[in-house]
C-alpha positions as CSV (number, residue, x, y, z in Angstrom):
1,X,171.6,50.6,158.0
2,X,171.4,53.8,155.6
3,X,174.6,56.1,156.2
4,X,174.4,58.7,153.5
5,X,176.7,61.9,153.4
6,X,175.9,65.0,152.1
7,X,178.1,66.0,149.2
8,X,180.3,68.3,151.4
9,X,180.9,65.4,154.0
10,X,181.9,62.9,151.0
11,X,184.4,66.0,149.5
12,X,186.0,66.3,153.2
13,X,186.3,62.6,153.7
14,X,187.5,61.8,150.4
15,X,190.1,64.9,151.0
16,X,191.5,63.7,154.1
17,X,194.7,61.4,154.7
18,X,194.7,59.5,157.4
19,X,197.6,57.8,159.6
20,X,198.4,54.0,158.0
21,X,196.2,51.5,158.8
22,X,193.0,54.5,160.1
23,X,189.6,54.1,159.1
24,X,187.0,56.7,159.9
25,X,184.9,55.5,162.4
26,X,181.6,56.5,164.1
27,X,181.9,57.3,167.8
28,X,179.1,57.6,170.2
29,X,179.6,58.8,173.5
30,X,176.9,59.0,176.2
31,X,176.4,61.6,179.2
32,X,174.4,62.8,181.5
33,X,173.0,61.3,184.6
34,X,168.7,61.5,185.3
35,X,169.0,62.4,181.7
36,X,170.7,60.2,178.8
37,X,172.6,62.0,175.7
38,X,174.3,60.5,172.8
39,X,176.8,62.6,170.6
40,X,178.1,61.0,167.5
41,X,181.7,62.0,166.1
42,X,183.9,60.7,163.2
43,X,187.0,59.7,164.2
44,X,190.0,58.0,162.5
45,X,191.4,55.0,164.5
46,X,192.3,51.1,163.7
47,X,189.7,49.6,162.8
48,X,188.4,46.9,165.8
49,X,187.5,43.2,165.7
50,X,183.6,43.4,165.5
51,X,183.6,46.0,163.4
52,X,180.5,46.8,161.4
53,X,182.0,48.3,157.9
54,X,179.5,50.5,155.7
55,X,180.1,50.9,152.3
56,X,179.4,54.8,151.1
57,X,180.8,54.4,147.2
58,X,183.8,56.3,145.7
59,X,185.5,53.9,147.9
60,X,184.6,55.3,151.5
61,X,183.6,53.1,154.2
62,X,182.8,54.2,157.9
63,X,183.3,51.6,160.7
64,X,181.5,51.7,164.0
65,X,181.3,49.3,166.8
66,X,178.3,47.3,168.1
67,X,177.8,50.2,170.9
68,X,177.6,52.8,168.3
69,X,175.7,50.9,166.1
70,X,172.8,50.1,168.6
71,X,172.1,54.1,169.0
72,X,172.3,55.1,165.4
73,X,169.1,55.4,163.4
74,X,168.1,53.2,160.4
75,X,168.5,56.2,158.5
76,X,171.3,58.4,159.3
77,X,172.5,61.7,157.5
78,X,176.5,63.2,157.6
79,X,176.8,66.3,156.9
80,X,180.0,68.6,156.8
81,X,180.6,72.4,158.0
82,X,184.0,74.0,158.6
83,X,182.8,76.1,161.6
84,X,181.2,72.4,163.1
85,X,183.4,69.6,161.5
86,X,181.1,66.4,161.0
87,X,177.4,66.5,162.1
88,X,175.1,64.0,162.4
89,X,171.2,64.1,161.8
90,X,170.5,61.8,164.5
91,X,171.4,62.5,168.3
92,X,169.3,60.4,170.8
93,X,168.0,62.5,174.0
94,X,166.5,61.0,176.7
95,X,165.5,62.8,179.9
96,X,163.9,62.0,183.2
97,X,160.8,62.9,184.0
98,X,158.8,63.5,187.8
């Protein structure tokens, strides 16, 4: 797996302080019902038991679950905007068709 951030992502994670004993994480959360959407977010929670960690340099590290880590992308790019927060370049879409 390939995370790399953009450099305004690594300037707002590197910035932030998070609550003892938070790790940034990678959250995927599905919706929809014929059709299937995934939207990723970064989060700061404990980090789990199963945890995958990926190492980013400057001492960074994101941590995401097996769930989340089935629906990422080989290669996935983390970008940063302060009207959008955190934005991922992948986002899975799946849709029925009849």
């Amino acid at each position: 797996m390939n995370i790399v951030l953009t450099d305004a992502a690594r300037r707002q994670l590197l910035a932030f302080s998070p609550a003892e004993g938070h790790v940034p994480r990678i959250d995927a959360e599905m919706s929809g019902g014929c059709g299937v959407s995934v939207r990723f977010s970064l989060v700061w929670e404990e980090p789990r038991r199963g945890d995958t960690v990926v190492p980013l340099g400057d001492d960074l590290f994101l941590y995401l679950d097996r769930f989340t880590e089935r629906y990422l992308e080989e290669h996935t790019l983390i970008d940063y905007r302060e009207t959008d927060g955190f934005i991922f370049g992948d986002r899975l879409d799946s849709s029925c068709t009849t």
